[in-house]
C-alpha positions in Angstrom: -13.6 3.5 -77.2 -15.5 1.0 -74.9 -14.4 -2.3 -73.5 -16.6 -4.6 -71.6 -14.6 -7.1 -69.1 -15.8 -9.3 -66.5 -14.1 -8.9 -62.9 -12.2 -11.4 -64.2 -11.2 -10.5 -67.1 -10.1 -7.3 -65.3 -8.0 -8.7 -63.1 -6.5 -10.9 -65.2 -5.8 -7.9 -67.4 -4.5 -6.0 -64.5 -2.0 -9.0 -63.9 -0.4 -8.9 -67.4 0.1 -5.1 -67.9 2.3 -5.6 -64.3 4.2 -8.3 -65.6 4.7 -6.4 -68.9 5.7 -3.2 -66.9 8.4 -5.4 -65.2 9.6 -7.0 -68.1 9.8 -3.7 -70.7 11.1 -2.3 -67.5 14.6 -4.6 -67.7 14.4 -4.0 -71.3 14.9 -0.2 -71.2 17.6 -1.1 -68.7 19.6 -2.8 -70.8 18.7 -1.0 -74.1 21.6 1.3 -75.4 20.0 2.7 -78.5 18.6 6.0 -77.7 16.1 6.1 -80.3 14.9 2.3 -79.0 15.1 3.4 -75.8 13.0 6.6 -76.2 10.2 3.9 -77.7 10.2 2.0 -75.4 9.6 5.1 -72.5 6.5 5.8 -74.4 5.1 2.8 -74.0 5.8 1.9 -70.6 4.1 5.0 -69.7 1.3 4.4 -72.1 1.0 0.6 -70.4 1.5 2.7 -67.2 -1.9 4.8 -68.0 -4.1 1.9 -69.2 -2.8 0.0 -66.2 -3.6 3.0 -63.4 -7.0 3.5 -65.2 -7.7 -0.3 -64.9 -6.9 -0.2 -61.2 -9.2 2.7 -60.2 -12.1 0.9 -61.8 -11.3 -2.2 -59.8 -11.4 -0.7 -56.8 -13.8 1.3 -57.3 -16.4 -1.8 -58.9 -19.1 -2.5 -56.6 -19.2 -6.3 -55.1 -22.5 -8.1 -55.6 -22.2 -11.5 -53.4 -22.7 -14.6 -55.5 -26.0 -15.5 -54.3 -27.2 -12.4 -55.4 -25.8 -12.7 -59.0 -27.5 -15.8 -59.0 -30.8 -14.5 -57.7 -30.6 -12.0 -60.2 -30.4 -14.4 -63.5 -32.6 -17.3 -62.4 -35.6 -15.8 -59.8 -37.1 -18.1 -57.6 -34.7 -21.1 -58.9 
């Protein structure tokens, strides 16, 4: 599967999966069904993966400076 983002949209991406992470992390802390629990492990390590894999990209995503970006789509303007 491929997904096109924008820096933004990356980041802003980036933001929710941590605040997910946090949040399904006090769920599994206060979770005492096993079964539930054991779902909810999955995930978080699923959300863990996607989240790790987003990061790397990030940092690894050449900058372009503004002006350039701007260059690029309207030459000469």
């Amino acid at each position: 599967m491929i997904l096109h983002l924008t820096h933004g949209q990356a980041q802003e991406l980036e933001t929710l999966l941590g605040v997910s992470l946090r949040e399904l992390s006090h769920e599994i802390a206060a979770t005492e069904n096993a079964s539930y629990r054991s779902m909810l492990l999955t995930r978080r390590t699923r959300l863990e993966k996607v989240r790790d894999t987003l990061a790397g990209l990030l940092a690894a995503e050449v900058k372009v400076p503004d002006e350039l970006v701007r260059e690029l789509a309207h030459p000469g303007d």
